[in-house]
C-alpha positions as CSV (number, residue, x, y, z in Angstrom):
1,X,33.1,-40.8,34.3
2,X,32.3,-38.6,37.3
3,X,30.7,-40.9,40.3
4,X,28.5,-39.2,43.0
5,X,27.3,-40.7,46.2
6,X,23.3,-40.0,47.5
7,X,22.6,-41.3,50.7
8,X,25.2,-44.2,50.3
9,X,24.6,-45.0,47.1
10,X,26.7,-44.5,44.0
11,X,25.7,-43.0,40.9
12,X,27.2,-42.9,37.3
13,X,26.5,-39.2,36.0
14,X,27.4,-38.4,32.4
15,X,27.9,-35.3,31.0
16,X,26.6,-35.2,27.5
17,X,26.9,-32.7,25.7
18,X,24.8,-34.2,22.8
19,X,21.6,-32.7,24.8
20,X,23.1,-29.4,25.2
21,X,24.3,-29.0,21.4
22,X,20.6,-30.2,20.7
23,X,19.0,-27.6,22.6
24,X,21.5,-25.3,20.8
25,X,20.7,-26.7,17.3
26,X,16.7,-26.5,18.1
27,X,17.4,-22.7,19.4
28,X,19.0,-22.2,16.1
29,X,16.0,-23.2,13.8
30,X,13.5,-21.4,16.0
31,X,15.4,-18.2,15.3
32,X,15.6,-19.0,11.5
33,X,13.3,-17.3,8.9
34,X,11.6,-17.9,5.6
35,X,10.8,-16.1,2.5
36,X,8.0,-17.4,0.8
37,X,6.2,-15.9,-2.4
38,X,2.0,-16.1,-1.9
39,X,1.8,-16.4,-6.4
40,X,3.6,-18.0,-9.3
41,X,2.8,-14.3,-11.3
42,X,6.5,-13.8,-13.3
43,X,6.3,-10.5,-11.5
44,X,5.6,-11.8,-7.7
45,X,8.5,-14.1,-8.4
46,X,10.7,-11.7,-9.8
47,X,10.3,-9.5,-6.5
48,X,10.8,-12.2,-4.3
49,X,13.8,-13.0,-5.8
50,X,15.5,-10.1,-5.8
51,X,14.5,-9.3,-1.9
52,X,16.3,-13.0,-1.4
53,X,19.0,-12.2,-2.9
54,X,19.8,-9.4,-1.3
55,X,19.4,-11.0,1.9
56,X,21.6,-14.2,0.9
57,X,18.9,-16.5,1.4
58,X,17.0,-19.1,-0.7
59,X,13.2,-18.7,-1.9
60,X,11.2,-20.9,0.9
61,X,9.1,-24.1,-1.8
62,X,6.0,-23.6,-2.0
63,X,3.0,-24.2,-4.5
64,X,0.3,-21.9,-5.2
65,X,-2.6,-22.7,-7.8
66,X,-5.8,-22.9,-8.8
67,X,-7.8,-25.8,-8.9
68,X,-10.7,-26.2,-11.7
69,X,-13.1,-24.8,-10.1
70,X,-10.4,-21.8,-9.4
71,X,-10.6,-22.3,-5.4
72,X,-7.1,-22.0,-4.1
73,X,-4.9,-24.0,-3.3
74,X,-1.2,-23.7,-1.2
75,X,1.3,-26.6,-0.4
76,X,4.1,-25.8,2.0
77,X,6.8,-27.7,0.9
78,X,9.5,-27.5,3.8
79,X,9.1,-27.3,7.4
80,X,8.6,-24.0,9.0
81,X,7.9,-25.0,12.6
82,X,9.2,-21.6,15.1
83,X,10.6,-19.8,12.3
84,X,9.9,-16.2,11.1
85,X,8.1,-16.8,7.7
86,X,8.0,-13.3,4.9
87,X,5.1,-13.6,3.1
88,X,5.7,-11.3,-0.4
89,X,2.3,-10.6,-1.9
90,X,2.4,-8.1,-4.9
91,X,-1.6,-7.3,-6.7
92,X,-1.8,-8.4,-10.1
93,X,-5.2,-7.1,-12.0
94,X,-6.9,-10.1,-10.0
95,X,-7.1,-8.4,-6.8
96,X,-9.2,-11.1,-5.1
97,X,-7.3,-13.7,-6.2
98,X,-4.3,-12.0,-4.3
99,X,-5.8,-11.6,-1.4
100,X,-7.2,-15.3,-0.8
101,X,-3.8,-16.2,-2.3
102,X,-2.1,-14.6,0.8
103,X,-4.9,-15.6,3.3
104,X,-4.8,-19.0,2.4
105,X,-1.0,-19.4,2.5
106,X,-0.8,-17.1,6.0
107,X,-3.6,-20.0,7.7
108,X,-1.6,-23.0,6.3
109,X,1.6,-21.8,7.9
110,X,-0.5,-20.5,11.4
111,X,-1.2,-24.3,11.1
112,X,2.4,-25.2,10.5
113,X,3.1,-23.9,13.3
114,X,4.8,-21.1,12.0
115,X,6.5,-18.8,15.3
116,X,5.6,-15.4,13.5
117,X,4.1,-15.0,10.0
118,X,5.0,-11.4,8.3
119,X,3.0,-10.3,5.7
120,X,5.2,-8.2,2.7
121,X,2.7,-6.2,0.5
122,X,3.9,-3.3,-1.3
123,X,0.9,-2.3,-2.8
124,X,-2.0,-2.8,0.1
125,X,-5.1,-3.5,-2.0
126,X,-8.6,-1.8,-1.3
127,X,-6.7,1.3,0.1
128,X,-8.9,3.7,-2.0
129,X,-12.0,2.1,0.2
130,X,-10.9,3.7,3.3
131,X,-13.6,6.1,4.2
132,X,-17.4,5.8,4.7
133,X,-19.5,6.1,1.4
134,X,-23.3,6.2,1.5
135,X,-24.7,2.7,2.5
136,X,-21.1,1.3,1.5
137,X,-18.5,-0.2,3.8
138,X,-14.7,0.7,5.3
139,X,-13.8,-2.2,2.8
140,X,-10.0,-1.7,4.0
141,X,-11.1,-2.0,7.6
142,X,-12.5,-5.6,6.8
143,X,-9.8,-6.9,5.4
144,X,-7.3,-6.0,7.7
145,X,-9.8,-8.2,9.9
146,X,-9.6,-11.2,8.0
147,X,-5.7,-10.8,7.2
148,X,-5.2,-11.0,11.5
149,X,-8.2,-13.9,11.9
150,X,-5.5,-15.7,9.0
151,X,-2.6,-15.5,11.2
152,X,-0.6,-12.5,10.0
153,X,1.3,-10.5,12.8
154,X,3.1,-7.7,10.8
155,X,2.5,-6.1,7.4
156,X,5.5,-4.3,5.6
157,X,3.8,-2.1,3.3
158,X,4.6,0.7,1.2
159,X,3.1,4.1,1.4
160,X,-0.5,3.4,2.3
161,X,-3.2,5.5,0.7
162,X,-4.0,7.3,3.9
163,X,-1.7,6.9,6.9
164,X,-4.5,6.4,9.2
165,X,-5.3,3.2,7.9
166,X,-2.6,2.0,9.9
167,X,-5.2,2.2,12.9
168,X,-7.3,-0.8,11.2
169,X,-4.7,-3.1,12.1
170,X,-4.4,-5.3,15.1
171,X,-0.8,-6.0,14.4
172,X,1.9,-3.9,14.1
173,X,2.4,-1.7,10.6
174,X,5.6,-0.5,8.7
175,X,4.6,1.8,6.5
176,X,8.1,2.4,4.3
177,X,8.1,5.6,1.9
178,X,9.0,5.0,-1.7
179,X,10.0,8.9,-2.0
180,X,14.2,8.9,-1.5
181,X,13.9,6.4,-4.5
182,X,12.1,8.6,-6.5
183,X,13.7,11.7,-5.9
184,X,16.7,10.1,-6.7
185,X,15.7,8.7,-10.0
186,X,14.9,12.7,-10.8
187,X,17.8,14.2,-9.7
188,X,19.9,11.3,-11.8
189,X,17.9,10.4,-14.8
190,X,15.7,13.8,-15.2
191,X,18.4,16.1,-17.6
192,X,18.1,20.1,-15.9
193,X,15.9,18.8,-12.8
194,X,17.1,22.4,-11.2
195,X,14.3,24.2,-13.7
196,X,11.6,22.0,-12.9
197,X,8.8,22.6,-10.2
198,X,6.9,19.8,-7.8
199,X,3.4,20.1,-9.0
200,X,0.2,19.0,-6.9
201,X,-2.4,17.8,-9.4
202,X,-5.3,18.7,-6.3
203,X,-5.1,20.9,-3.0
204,X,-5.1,17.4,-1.2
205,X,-1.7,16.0,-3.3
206,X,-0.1,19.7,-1.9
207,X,1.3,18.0,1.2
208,X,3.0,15.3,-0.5
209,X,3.9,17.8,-3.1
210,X,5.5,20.1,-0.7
211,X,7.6,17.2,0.9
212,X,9.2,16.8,-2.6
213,X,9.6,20.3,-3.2
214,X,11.5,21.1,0.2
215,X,13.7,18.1,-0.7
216,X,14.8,19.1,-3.9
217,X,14.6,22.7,-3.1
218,X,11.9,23.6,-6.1
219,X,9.3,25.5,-6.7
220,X,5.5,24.3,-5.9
221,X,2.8,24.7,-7.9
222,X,-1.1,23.3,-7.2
223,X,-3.6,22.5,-9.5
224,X,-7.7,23.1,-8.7
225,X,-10.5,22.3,-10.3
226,X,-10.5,19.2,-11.6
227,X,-13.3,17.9,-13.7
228,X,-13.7,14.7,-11.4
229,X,-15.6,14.3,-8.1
230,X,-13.2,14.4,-5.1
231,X,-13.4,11.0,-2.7
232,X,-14.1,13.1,0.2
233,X,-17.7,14.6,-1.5
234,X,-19.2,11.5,-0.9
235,X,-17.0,10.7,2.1
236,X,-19.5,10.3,4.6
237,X,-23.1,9.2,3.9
238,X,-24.9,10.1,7.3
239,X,-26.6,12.5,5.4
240,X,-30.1,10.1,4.8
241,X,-32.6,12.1,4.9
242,X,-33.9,13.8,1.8
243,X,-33.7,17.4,0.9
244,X,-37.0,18.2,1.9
245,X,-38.6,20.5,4.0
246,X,-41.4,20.6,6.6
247,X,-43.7,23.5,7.6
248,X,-43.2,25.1,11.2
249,X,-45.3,24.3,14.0
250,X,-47.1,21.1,14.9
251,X,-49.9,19.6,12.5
252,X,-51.3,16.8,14.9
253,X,-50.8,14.0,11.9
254,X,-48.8,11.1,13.2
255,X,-46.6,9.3,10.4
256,X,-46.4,5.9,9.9
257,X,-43.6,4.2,11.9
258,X,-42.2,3.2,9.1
259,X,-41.4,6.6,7.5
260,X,-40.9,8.8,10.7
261,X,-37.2,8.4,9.5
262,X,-37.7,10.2,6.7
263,X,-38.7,13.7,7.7
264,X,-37.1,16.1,10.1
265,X,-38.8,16.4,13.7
266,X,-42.0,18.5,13.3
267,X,-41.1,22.4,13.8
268,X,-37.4,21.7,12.9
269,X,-36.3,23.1,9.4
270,X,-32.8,22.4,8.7
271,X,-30.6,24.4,6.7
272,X,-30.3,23.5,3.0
273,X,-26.5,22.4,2.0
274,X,-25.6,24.2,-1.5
275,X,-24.0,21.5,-3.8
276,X,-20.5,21.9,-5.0
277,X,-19.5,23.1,-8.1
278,X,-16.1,22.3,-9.7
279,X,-14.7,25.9,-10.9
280,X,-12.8,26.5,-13.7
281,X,-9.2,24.5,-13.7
282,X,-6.5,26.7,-12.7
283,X,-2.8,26.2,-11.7
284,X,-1.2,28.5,-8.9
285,X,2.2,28.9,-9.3
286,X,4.5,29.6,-12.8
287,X,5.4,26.7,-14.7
288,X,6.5,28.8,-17.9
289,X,9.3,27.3,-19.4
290,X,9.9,24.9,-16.7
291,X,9.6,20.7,-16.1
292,X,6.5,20.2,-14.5
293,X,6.9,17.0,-12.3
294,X,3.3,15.8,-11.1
295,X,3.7,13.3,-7.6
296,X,1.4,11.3,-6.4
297,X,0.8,8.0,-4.8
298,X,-1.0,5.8,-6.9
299,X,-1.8,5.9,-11.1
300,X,-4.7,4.0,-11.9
301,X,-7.1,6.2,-14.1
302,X,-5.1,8.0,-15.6
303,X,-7.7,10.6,-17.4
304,X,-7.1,13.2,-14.6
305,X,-2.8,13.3,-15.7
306,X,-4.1,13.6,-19.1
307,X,-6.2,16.2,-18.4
308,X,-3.2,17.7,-15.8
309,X,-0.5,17.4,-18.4
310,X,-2.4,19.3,-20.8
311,X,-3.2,22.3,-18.9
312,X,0.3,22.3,-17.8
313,X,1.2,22.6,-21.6
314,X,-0.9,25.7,-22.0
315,X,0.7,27.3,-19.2
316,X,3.8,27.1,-20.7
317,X,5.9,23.5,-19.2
318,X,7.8,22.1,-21.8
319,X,8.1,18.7,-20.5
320,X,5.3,16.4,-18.2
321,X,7.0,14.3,-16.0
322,X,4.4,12.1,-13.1
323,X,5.8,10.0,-10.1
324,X,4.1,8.1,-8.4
325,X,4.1,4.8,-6.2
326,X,2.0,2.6,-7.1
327,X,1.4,2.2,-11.0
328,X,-1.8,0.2,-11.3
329,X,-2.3,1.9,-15.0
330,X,-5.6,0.2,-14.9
331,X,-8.0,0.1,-18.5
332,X,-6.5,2.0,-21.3
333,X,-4.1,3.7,-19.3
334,X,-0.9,2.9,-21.4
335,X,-2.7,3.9,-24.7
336,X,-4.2,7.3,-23.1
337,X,-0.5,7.8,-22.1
338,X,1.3,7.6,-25.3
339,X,-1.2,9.7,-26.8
340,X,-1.4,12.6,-24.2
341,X,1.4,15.2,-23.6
342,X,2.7,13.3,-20.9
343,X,6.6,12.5,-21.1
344,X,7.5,10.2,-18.9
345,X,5.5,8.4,-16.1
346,X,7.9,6.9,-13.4
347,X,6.5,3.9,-10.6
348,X,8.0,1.7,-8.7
349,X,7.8,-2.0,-8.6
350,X,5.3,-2.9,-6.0
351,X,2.6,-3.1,-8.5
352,X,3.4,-5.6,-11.6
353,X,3.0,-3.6,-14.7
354,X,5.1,-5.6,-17.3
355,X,2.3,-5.3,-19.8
356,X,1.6,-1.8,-19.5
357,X,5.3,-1.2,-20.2
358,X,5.3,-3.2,-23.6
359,X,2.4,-0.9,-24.4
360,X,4.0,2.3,-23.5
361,X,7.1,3.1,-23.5
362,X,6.8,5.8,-21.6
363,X,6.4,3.7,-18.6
364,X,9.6,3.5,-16.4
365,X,10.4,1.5,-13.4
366,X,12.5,2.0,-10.5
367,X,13.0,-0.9,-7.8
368,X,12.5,-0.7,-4.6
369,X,13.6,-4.3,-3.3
370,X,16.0,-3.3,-1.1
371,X,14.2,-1.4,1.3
372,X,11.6,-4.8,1.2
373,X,15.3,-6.3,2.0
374,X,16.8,-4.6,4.7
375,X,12.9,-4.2,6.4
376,X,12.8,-7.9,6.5
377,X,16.1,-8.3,8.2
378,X,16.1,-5.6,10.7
379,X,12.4,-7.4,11.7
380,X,13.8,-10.6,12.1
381,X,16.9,-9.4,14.4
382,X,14.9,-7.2,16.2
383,X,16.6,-4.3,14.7
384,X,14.8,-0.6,15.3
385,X,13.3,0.6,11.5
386,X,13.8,4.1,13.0
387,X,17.1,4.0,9.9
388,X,14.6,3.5,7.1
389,X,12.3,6.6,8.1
390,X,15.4,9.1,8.9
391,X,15.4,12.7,7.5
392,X,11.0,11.7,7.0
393,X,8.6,13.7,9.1
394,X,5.0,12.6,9.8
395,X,3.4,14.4,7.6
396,X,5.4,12.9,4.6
């Protein structure tokens, strides 16, 4: 033992290296990581496993439920105190459930002191309410409020109705693209894929449309006309006043305060705004004796592919494939399926749809956990994503 003198006196110094492998051991768990699942749905767990799997680690313990009165309730079950804690969140039919699911389990780590809490939802619910409706709300613009007030400070999501919802956030966004998997499931499982063509189902699918068209070096074809009401013709609601007109010139009456709103300024007639008529439903481009593959990003209602596939039958396509991302196959969507002319629909696993798949057969899945996987590492390690979004452009 080492023996140092300070102004005369002698002191016994120690070298332990117990502290230093502590501080080592306690630098150790802070750079650890967790992967929790937010439900106990078959499918959530299902996901969750494979992701850990793939990343060699074990599912973090936790309990979700509902209590009899269906609040919700989450017990944390192991310490995760400084770690990195993956939250994965898939949306069962119970949407709101979900969501509190996840924002109750994201504030009961922030409390557990949790060093960064990582949300992981495939499927980002309420992505359809991303534009101002008359006297309606930016519904996605709220809850990407309350996911940040929970504690979240990342979301890994998967291709995001509109890409500028990423601006909502606080907190950074990866927004990973489900694409390379499924144009890899047609070039592999779709028998002749060379004579098919990329079909957009609207002009505003032709973009997306395009992207798989260039890739697979087909022919594009774009649908117009269809019988349901675009979500941009009732976008915006700043339209309020009536359709109404007021004479020209100045009539000395003074409205009411309380309806001044409703008519134009005196001697101002504005321009009337023709309503919108769907045309007829036509298809440019030749899909005679081809596959016609429809892509798209999310299948919920699935009365517009009907209504696609059979047009597309008249023209002369022998075979109705649809790809899309998210298969939320909502209603009677796997009975209007096996009835229609489609052939195949093909989603991926971000959205559980076990039950629609007993229903239809014609419901096929491909998985996607492994670019949930290797997102989740290269985040913890501090890894650049720039690899998962190679050979994708912006527009994409």
């Amino acid at each position: 033992m080492p023996i140092r003198r300070f102004g005369g006196h002698r002191s016994l110094v120690s070298q332990t290296p117990k502290l230093s492998y502590g501080f080592a051991k306690m630098n150790v768990s802070r750079s650890g990581y967790r992967v929790f699942s937010a439900n106990s749905s078959p499918a959530c767990t299902e996901l969750a496993k494979k992701i850990t799997e793939r990343l060699g680690v074990e599912l973090g313990k936790s309990v979700v439920y509902q209590e009899s009165n269906t609040e919700t309730r989450v017990d944390v079950k192991e310490s995760v105190r400084g770690q990195d804690i993956f939250i994965i969140q898939t949306i069962p039919r119970d949407v709101n459930t979900a969501i509190m699911e996840l924002l109750v389990m994201a504030y009961a780590l922030k409390t557990s002191c949790a060093k960064n809490i990582i949300g992981v939802l495939p499927y980002f619910p309420y992505s359809k309410q991303c534009k101002m409706r008359k006297r309606g709300s930016i519904v996605c613009k709220l809850l990407t409020s309350m996911l940040a007030k929970a504690g979240l400070t990342h979301i890994i999501t998967m291709d995001l109705h509109q890409k500028e919802i990423q601006g909502f956030f606080s907190f950074p966004v990866d927004n990973l693209r489900a694409s390379p998997f499924l144009i890899q499931y047609i070039q592999e499982e779709i028998p002749d894929y060379r004579n098919a063509i990329i079909v957009a189902k609207s002009p505003s699918a032709a973009k997306r449309a395009q992207s798989y068209a260039e890739r697979l070096r087909l022919g594009l074809a774009v649908m117009h006309g269809e019988a349901h009401h675009s979500e941009s013709d009732m976008a915006d609601g700043r339209h309020s006043p009536p359709l109404s007109r007021t004479t020209t010139g100045h009539t000395g009456l003074e409205l009411p305060s309380s309806s001044r709103h409703h008519v134009p300024f005196p001697g101002i007639e504005l321009p009337m705004m023709m309503a919108k008529e769907k045309p007829p439903i036509t298809v440019v481009g030749d899909v005679g004796g081809r596959i016609a593959i429809i892509v798209d990003d999310i299948i919920d209602d699935v009365e517009d592919f009907v209504a696609a596939a059979e047009i597309l039958k008249e023209r002369g396509a022998y075979k109705i494939y649809i790809m899309a991302t998210h298969g939320l196959l909502s209603a009677d969507a796997p009975r209007l399926i096996e009835e229609s002319a489609i052939d195949e629909v093909v989603v991926t696993n971000t959205v559980p749809h076990e039950v629609q798949k007993l229903q239809c057969p014609k419901i096929k899945t491909v998985d996607v956990s492994m670019i949930l996987a290797e997102a989740i590492r290269r985040i913890h390690n501090g890894e650049s994503m720039a690899y998962l979004f190679r050979n994708i452009a912006v527009d994409d």
